[in-house]
N, CA, C and O of each residue as an XYZ file, in Angstrom:
588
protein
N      94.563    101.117    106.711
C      93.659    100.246    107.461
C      94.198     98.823    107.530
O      94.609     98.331    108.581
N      94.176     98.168    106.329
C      95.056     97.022    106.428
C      96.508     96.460    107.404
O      96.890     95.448    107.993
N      96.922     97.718    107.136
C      98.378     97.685    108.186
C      98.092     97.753    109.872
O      98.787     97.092    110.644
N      96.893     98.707    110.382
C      96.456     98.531    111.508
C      95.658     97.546    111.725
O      95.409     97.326    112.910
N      94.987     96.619    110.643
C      94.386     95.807    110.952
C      95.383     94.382    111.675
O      95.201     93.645    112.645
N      96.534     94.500    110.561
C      97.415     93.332    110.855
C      98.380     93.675    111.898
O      98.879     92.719    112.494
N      98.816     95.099    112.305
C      99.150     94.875    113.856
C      98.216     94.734    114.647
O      98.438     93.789    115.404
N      97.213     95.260    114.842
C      96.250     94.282    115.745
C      96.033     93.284    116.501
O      95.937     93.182    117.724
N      95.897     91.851    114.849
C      95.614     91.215    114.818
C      97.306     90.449    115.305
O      97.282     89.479    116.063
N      98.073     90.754    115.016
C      99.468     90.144    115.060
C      99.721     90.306    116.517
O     100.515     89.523    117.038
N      99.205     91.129    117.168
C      99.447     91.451    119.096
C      98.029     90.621    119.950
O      97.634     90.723    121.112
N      97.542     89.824    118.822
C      96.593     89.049    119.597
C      94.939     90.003    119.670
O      93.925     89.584    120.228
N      95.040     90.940    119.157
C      94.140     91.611    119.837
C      92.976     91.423    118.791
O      93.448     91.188    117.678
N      91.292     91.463    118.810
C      90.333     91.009    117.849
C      90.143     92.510    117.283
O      90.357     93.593    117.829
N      89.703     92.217    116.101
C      88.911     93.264    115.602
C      87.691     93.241    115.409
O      87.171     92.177    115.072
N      86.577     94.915    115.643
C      85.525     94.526    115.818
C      84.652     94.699    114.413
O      84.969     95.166    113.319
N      83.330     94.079    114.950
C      82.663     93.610    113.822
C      82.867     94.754    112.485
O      82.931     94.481    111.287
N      82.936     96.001    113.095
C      83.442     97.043    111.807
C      84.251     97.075    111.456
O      84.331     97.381    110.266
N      85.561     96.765    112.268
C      87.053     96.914    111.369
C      86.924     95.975    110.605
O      87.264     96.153    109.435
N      86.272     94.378    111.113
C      86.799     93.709    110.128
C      86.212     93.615    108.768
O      86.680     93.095    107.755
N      84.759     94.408    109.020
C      84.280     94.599    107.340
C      85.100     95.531    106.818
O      85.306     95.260    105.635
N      85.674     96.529    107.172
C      86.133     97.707    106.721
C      87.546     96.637    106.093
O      87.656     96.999    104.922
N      88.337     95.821    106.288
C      89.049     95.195    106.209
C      88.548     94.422    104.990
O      89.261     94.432    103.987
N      87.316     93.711    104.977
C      86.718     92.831    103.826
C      86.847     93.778    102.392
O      87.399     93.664    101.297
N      86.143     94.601    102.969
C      85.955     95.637    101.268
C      87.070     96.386    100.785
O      87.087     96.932     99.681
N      88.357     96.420    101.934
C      89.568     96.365    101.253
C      89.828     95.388    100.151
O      89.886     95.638     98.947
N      90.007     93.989    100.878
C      90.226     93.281     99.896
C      89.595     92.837     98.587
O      90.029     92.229     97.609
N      88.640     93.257     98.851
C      87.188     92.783     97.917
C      87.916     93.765     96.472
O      87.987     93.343     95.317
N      88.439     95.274     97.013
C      88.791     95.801     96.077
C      90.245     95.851     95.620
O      90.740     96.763     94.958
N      91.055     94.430     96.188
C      92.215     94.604     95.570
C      93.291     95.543     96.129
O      94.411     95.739     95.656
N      92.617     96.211     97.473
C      93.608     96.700     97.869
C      95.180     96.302     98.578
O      96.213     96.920     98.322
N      95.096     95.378     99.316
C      96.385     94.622     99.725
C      97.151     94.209     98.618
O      97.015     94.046     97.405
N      98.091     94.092     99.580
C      99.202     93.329     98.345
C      98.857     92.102     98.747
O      98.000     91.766     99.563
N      99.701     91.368     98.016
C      99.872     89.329     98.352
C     100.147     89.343     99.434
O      99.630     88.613    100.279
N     101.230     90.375     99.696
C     102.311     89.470    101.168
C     101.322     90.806    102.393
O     101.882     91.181    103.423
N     100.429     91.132    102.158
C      99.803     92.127    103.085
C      98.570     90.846    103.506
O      98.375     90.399    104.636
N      97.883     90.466    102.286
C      96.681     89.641    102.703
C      97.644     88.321    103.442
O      97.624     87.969    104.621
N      98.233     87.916    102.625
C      98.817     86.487    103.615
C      99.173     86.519    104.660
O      99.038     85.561    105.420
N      99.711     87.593    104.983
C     100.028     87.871    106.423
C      99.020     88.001    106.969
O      99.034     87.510    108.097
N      97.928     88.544    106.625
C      96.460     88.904    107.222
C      95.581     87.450    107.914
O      95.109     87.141    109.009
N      95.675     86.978    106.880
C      95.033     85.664    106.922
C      95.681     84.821    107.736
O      94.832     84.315    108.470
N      97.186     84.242    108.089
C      98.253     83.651    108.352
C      97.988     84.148    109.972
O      97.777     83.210    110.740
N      97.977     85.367    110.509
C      97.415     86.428    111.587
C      96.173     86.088    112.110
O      95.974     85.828    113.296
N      95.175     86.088    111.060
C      93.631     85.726    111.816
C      93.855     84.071    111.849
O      93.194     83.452    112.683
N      94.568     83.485    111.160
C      94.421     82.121    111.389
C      95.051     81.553    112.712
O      94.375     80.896    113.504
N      96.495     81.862    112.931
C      97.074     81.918    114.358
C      96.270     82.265    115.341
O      95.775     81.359    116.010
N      95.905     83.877    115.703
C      95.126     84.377    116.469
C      93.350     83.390    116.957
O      92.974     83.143    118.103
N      92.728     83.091    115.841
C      91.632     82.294    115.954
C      90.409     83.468    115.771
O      90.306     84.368    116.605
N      89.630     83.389    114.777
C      88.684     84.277    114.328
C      87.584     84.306    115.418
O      87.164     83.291    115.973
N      87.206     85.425    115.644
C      85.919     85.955    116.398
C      84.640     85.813    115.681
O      84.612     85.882    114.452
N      83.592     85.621    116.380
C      82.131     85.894    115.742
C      82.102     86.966    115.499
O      81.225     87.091    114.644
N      82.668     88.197    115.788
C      82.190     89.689    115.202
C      83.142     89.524    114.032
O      82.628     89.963    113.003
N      84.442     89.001    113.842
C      85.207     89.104    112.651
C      84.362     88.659    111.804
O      83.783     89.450    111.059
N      84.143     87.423    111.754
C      83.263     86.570    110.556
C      82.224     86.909    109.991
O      81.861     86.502    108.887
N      81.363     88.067    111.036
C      79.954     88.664    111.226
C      80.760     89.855    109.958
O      80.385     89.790    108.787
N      81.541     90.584    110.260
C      82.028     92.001    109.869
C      82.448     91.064    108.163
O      81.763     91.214    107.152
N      83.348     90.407    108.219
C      83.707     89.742    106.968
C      82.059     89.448    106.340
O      81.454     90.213    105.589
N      81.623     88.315    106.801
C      80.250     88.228    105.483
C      79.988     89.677    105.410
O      80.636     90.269    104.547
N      79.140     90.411    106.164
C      78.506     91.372    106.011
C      79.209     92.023    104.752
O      78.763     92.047    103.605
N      80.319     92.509    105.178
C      81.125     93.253    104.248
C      80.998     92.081    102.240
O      81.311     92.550    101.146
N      80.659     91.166    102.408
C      80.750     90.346    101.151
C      79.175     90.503    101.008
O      78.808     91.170    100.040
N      78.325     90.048    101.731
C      77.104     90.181    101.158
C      75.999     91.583    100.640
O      74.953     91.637     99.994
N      76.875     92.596    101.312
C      77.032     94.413    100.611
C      77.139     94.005     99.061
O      76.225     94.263     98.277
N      78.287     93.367     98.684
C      78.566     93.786     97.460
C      77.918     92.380     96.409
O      78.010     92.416     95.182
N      77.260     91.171     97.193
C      77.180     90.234     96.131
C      76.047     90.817     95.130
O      75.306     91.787     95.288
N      76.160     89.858     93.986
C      74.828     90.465     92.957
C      73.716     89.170     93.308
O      73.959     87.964     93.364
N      72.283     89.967     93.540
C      71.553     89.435     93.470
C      70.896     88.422     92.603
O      70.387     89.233     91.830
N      70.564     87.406     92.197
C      69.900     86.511     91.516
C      68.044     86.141     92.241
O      67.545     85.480     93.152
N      67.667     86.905     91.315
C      65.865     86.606     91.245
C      65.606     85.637     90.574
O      66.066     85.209     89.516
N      64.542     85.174     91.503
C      63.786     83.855     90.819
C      62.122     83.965     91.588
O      62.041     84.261     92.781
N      61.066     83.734     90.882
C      59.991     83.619     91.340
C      59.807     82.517     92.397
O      58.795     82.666     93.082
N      60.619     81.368     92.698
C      60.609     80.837     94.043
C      60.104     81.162     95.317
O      61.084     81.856     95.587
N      59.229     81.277     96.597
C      59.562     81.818     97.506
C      60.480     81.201     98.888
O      60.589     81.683    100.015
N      61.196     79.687     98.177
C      62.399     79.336     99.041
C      62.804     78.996     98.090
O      62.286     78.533     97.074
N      64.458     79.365     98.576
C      65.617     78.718     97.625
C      66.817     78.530     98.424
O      67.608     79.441     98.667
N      66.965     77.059     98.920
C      68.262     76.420     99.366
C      69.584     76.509     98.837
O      69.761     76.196     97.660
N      70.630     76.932     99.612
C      71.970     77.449     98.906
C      72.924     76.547     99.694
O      73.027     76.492    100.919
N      73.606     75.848     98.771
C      74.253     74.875     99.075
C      75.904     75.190     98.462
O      76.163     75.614     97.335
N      76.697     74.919     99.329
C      78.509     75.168     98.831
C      78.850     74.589    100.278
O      78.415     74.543    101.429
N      80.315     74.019     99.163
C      80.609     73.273     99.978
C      82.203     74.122    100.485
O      82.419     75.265    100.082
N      83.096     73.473    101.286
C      83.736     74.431    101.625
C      84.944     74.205    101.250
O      85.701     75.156    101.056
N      85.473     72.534    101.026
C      86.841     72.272    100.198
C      87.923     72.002    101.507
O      87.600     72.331    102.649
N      88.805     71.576    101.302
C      90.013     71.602    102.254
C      89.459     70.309    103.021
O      90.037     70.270    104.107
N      88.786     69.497    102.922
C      88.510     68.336    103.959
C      89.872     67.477    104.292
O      90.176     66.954    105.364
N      90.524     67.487    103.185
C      91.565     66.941    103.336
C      91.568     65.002    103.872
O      92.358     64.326    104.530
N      90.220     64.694    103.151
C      90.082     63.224    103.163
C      90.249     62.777    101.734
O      90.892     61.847    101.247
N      89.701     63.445    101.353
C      90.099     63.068     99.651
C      88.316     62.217     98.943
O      88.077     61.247     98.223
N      87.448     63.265     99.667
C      86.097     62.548     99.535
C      85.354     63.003     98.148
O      86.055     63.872     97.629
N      84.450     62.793     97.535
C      84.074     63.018     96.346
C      83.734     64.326     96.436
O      84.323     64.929     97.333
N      82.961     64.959     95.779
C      82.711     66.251     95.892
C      80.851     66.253     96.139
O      79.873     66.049     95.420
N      81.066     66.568     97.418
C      79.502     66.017     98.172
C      78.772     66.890     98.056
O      77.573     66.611     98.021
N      79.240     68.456     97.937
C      78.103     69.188     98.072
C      76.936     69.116     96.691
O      75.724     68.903     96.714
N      77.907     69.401     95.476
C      77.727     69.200     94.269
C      76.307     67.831     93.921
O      75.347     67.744     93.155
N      77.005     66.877     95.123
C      75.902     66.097     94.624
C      74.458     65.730     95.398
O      73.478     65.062     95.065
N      74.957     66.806     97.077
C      73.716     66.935     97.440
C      72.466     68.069     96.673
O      71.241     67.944     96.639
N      73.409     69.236     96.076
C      72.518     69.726     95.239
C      71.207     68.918     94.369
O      69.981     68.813     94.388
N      72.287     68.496     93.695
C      71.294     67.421     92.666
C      70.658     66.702     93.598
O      69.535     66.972     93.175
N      70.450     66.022     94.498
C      69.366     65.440     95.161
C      68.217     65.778     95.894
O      67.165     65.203     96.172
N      68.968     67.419     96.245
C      67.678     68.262     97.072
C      66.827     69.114     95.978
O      65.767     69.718     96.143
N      67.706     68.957     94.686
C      66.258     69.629     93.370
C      65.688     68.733     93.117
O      64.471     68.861     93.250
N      66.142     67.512     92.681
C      65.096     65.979     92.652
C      64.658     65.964     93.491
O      64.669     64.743     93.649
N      64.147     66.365     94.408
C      63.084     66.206     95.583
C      61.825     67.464     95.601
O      60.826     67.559     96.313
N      62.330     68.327     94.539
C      61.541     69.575     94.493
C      61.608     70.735     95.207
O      60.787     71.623     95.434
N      62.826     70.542     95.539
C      63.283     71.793     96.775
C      64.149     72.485     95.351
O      64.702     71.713     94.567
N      64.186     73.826     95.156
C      65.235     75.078     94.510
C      66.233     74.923     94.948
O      66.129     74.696     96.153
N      67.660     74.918     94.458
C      68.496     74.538     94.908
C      69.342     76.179     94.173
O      68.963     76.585     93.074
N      70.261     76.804     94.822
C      71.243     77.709     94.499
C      72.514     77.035     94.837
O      72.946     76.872     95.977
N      73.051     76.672     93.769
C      74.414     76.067     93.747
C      75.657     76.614     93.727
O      76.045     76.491     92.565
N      76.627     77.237     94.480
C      77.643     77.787     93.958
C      78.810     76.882     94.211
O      78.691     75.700     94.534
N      80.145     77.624     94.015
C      81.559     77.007     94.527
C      82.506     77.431     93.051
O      82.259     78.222     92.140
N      83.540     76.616     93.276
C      84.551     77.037     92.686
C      85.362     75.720     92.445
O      85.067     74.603     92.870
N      86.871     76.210     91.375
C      87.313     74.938     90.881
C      88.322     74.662     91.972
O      88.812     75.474     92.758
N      88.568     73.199     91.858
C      89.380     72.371     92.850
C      90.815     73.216     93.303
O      91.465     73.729     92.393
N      91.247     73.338     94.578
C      92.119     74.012     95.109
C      93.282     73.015     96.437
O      94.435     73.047     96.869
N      92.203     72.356     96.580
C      93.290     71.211     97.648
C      92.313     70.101     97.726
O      92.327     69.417     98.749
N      91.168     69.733     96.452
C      90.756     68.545     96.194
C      90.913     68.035     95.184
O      91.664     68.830     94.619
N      90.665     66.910     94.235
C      90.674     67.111     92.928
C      89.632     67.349     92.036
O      89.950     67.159     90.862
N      88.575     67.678     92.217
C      87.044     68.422     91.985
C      86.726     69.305     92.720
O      86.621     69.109     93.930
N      86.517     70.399     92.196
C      85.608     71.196     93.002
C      84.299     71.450     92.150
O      84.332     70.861     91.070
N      82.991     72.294     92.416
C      81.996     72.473     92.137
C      81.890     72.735     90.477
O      81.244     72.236     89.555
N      82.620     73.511     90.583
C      82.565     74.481     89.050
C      83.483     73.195     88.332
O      83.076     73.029     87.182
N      84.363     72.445     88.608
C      85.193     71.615     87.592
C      83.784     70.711     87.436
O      83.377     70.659     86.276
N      83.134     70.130     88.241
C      81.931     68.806     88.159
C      80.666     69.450     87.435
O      79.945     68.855     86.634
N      80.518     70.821     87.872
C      79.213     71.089     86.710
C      79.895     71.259     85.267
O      79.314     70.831     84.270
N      81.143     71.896     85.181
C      81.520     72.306     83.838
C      81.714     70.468     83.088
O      81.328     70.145     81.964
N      82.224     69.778     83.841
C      82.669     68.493     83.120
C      81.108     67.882     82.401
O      80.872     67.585     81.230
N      80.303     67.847     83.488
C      78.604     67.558     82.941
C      78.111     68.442     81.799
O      77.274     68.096     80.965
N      78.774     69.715     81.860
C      78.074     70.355     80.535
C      77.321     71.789     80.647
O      76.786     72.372     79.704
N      77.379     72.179     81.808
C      77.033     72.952     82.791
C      77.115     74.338     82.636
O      77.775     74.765     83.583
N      76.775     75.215     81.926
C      77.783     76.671     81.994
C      77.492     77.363     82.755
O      76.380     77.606     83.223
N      78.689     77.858     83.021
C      79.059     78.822     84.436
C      79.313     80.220     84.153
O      79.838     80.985     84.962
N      78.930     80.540     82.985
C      79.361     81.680     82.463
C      77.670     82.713     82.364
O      77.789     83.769     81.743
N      76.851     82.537     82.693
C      75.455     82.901     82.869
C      75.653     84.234     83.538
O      76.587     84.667     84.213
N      74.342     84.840     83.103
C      74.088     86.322     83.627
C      73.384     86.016     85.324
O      73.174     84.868     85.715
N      73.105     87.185     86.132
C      72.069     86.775     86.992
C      70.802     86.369     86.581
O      70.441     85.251     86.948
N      69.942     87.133     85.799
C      69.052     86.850     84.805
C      69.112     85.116     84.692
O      68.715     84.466     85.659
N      69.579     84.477     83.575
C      69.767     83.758     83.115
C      70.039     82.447     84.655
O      69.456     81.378     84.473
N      70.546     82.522     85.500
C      70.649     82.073     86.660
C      69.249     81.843     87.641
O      68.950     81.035     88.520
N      68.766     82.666     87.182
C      67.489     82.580     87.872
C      66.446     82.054     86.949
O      65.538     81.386     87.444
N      66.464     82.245     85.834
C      65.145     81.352     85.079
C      65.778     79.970     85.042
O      64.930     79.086     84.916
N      67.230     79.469     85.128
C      67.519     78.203     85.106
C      66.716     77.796     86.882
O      66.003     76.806     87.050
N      67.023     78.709     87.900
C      66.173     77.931     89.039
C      64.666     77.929     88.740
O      63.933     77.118     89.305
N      64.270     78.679     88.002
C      62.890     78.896     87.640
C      62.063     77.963     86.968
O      60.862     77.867     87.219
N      62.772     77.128     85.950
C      62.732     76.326     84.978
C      62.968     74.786     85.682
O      62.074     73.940     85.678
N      64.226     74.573     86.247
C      64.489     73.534     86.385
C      65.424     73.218     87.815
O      66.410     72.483     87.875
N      64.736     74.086     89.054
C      65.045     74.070     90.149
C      66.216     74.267     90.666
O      66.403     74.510     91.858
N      67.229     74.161     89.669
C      68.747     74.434     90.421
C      69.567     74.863     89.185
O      70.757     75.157     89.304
């Protein structure tokens, strides 16, 4: 699948909203190699991604994420996306904290710095933050103390 995905995609041509999940949960499981996904990516990036790709990609990621319960009945999810390539503070991180001080639930995710010099997980871990929580445990912290 992978290999027909990337001639495909390498002759210009889109894939539809199913190949490209069928494509996601490849990778999700480790199936590509390095130089299979980079080429993949390197391919959809040249080419220019479709709304059914992106549609087929989440879908295919939100199949497998794990749920986090919280007695909330809204909860704002905030991540930021990285690569700005201005060299700006790490904004999402701190709009979080301002939209739970306001009393809004806040679901915070992200990851450590990759082409900034903070990312999410480096700024909560530096505050004290642990990132190492169950779902459980994730959800009585929104439960408790909004984000």
């Amino acid at each position: 699948m992978i290999t027909s995905a990337l001639n495909k995609i390498t002759n210009r041509q889109d894939l539809s909203e199913e190949e490209a999940g069928d494509v996601m949960r490849l990778v999700m499981d480790g199936q590509p190699t390095p130089a299979q996904l980079g080429a993949l990516l390197g391919a959809l990036r040249t080419k220019g991604e479709t709304a059914d790709e992106l549609a087929g990609f989440a879908r295919a990621m939100r199949e497998r994420a794990i749920p986090v319960k919280t007695s909330r009945r809204l909860v704002v999810d905030v991540c930021g996306t990285g690569g700005d390539g201005a060299g700006t503070f790490n904004i999402s991180t701190a709009a979080a904290f301002v939209v739970a001080s306001a009393g809004i639930p806040v679901a915070k995710h992200g990851n450590r710095a990759v082409s900034s010099r903070c990312g999410s997980a480096d700024v909560l871990t530096r505050l004290g933050v642990r990132l190492d929580l169950t779902p459980e445990q994730i959800g009585m912290c929104v439960d408790r103390v909004g984000i």
